[in-house]
VEXDREN-2710 file (C-alpha; in Angstrom, 1 decimal):
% VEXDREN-2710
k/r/px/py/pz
1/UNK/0.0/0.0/0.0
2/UNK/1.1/3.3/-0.7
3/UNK/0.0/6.8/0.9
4/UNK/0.7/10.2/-0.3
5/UNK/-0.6/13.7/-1.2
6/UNK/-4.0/14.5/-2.8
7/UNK/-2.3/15.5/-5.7
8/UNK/0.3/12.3/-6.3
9/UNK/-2.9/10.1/-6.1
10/UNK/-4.4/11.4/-9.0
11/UNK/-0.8/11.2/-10.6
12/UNK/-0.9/7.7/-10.1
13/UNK/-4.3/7.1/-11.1
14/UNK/-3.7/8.9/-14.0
15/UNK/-0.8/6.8/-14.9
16/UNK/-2.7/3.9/-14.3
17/UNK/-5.3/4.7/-17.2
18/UNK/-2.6/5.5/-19.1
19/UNK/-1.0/2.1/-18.8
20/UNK/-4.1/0.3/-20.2
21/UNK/-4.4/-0.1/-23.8
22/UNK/-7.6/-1.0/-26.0
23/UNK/-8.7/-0.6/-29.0
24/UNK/-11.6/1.7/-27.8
25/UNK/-12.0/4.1/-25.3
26/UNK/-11.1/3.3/-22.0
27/UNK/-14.4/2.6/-19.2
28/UNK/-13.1/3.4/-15.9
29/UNK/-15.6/2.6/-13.2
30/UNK/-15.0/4.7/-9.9
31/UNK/-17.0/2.6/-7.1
32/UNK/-17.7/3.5/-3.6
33/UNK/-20.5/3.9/-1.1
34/UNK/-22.0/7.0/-0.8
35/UNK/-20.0/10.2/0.3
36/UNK/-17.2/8.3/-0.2
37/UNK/-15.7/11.3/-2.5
38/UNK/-16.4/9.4/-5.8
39/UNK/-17.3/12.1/-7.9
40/UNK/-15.1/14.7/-6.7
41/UNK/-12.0/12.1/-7.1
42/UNK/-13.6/11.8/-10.7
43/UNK/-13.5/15.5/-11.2
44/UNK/-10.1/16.1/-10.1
45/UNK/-9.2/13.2/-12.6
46/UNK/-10.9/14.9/-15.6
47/UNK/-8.9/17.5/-14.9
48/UNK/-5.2/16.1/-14.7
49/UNK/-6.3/13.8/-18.1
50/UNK/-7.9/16.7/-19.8
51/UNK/-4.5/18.4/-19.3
52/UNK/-2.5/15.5/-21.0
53/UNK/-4.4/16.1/-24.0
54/UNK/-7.3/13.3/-23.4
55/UNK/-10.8/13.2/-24.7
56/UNK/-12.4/12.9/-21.1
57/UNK/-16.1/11.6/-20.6
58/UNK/-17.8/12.2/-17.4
59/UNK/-20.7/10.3/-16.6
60/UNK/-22.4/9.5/-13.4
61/UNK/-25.2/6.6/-11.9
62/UNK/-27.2/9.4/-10.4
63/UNK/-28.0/9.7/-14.5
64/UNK/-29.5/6.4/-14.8
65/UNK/-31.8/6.1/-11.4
66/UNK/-35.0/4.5/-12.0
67/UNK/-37.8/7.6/-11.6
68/UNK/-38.5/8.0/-7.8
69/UNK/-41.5/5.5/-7.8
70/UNK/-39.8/2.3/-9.0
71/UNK/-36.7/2.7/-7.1
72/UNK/-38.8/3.5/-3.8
73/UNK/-41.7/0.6/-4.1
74/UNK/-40.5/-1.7/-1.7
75/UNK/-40.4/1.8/0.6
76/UNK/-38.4/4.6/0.9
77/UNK/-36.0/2.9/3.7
78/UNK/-35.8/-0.1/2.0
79/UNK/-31.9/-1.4/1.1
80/UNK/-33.2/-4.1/-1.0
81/UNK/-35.2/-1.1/-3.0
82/UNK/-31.8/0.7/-2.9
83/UNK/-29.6/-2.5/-4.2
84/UNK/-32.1/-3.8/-6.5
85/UNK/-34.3/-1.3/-7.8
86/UNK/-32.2/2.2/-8.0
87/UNK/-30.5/1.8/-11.0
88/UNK/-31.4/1.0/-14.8
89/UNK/-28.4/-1.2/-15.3
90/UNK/-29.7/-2.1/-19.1
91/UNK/-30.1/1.3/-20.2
92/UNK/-26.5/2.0/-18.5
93/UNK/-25.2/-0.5/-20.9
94/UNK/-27.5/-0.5/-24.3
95/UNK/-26.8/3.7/-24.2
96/UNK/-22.8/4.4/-22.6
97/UNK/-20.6/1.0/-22.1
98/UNK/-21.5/-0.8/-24.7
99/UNK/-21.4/1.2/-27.4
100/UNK/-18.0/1.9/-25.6
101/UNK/-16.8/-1.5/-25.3
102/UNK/-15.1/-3.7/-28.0
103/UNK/-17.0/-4.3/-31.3
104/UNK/-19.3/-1.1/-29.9
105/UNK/-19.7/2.1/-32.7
106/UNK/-18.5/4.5/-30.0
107/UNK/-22.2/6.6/-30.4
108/UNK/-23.2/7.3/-26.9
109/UNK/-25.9/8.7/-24.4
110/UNK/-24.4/10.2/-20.9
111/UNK/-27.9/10.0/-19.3
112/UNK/-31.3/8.1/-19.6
113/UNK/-32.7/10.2/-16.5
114/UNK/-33.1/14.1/-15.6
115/UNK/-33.2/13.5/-11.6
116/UNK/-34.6/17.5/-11.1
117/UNK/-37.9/16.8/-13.1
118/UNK/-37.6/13.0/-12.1
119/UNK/-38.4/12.0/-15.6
120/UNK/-37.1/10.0/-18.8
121/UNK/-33.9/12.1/-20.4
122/UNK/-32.5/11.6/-24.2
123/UNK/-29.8/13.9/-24.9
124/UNK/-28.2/13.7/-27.8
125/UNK/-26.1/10.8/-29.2
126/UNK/-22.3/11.9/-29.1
127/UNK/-19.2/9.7/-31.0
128/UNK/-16.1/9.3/-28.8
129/UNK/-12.8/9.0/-30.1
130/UNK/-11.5/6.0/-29.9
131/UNK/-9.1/6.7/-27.5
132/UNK/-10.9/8.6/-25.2
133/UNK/-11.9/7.9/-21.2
134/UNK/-15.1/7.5/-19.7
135/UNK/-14.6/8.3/-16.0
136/UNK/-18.1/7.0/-14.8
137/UNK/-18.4/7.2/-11.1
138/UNK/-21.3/5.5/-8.7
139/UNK/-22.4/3.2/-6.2
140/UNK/-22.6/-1.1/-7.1
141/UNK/-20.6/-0.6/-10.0
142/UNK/-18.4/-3.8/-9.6
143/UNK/-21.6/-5.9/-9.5
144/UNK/-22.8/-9.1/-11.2
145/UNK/-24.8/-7.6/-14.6
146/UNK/-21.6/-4.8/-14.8
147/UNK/-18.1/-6.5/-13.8
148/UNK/-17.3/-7.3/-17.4
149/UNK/-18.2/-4.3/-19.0
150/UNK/-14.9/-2.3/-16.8
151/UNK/-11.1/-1.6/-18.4
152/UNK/-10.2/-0.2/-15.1
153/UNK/-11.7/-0.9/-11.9
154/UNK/-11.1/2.1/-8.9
155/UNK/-13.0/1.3/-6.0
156/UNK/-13.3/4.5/-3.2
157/UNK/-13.1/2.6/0.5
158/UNK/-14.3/4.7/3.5
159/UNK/-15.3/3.2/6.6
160/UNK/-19.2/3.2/6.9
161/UNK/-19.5/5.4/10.0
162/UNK/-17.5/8.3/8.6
163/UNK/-19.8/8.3/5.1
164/UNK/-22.7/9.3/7.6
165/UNK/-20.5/12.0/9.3
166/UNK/-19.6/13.7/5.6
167/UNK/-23.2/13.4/4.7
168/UNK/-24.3/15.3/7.6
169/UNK/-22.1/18.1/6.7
170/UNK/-22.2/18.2/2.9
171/UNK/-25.8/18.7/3.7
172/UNK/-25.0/21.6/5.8
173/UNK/-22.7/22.6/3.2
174/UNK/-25.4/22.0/-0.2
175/UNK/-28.7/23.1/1.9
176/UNK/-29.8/19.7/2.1
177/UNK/-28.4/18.1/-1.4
178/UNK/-25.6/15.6/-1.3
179/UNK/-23.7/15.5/-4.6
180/UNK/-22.3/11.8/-4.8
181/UNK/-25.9/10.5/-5.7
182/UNK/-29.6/11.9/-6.8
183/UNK/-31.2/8.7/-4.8
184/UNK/-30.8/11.0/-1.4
185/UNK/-31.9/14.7/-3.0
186/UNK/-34.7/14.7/-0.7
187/UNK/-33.0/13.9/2.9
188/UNK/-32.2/17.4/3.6
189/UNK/-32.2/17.6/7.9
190/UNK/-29.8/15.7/10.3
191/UNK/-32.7/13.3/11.2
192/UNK/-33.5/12.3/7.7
193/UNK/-29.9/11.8/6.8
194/UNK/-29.7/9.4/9.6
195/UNK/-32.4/7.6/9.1
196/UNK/-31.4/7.0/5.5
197/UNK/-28.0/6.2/6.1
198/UNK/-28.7/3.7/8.7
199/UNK/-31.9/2.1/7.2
200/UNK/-31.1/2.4/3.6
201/UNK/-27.7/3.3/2.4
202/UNK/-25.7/1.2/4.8
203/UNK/-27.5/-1.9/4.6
204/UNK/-27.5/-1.7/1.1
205/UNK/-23.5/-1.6/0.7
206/UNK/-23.3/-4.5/3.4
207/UNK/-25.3/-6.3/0.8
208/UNK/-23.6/-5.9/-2.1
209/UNK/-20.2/-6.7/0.1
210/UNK/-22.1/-9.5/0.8
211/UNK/-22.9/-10.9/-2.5
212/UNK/-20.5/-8.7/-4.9
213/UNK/-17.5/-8.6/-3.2
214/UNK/-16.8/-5.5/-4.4
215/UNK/-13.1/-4.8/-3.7
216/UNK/-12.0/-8.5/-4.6
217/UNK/-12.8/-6.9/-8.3
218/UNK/-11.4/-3.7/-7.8
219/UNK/-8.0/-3.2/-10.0
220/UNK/-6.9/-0.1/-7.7
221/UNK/-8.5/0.6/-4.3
222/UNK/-8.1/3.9/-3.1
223/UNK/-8.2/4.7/1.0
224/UNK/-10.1/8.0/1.4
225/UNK/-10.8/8.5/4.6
226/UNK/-8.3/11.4/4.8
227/UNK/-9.1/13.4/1.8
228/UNK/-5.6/14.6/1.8
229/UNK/-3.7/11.9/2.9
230/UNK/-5.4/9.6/1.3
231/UNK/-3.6/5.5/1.1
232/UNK/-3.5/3.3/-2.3
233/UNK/-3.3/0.2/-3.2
234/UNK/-3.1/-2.3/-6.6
235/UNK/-4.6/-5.4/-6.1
236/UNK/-2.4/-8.5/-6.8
237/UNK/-4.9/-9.6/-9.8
238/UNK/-4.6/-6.7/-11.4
239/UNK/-3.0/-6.4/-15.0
240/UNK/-2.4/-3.0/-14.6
241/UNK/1.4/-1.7/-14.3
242/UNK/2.4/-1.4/-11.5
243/UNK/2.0/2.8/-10.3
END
């Protein structure tokens, strides 16, 4: 394991990406529970790539959710709901990592789903270069119906109890709208975000450790819990360089 500055983790994560060749663009799946710091380790990585001259893709989970009623039918607590119903996993691939992958045309949709009007989204169809990046970040990435469909696997480990603490205050901080997923856009008070967090969101991720095994997939897993001093790690399966 290695630990080192904000910025020499995104070095070496960059690096990593650009020790994996492929014929098409590169997926990169950035997995995590939620306010793990997912998105804004995705961000920071657009940045350093974008600077290196690569055709960056951002994409997120919060852009394929289910609309609210499907993904909260077995209730709005529910971690089963959350695990099993959030997500439209078959749009994710038919519209992004397919078309992505090998054999794919490279034509692509960033979203099926507008999470401020909770309804159906079609943006346009865009072509990615061939060697360009999708940097797609999200919860249950590395599960069953999406393993295969990764280049490079970063999963974002931080201890359960300290997710709830940075909810709290990016709740504070957003008047009462996390950022790392649209599934929690309505907890906005202390109370809520508890109740969420130890009914729904945490039991759901102790699920899919359960039957995922998330990290045992994981090419790189990245130690967050101190944003700036954050610990790395590349797992021995991985066929990745080593960074």
């Amino acid at each position: 394991m290695d630990q080192g500055t904000r910025g020499e983790l995104i070095s070496r994560l960059a690096e990593a990406i650009g020790s994996v060749t492929a014929a098409h663009p590169l997926r990169v799946a950035i997995d995590g529970p939620p306010a793990a710091g997912k998105t804004t380790l995705a961000d920071e990585l657009a940045v350093v790539l974008r600077a290196q001259d690569r055709d960056v893709i951002r994409a997120s989970i919060d852009d394929f959710l289910f609309p609210r009623a499907h993904r909260y039918r077995r209730g709005r607590y529910s971690a089963e709901g959350c695990y099993f119903d959030a997500h439209d996993h078959a749009a994710l691939c038919r519209v992004l990592l397919d078309p992505l992958g090998p054999g794919g045309n490279r034509r692509f949709q960033h979203a099926v789903y507008d999470k401020d009007t909770d309804t159906p989204s079609s943006p346009p169809a865009t072509t990615a270069p061939a060697e360009a990046v999708l940097l797609f970040d999200g919860v249950f990435l590395l599960r069953p119906e999406l393993i295969d469909r990764w280049d490079l696997r970063i999963f974002v480990s931080v201890p359960f109890e300290q997710t709830v603490d940075r909810a709290r205050d990016r709740s504070t901080a957003l008047t009462g709208s996390t950022a790392d997923t649209a599934d929690t856009a309505d907890t906005a008070d202390t109370a809520e975000i508890e109740r969420s967090w130890r009914n729904r969101y945490i039991p759901s991720q102790q699920l899919y450790f359960a039957t995922a095994r998330p990290t045992d997939h994981a090419d790189i897993v990245v130690y967050n819990d101190q944003l700036q001093r954050p610990a790395w790690e590349v797992r021995p399966h991985s066929s990745i360089h080593r960074i």
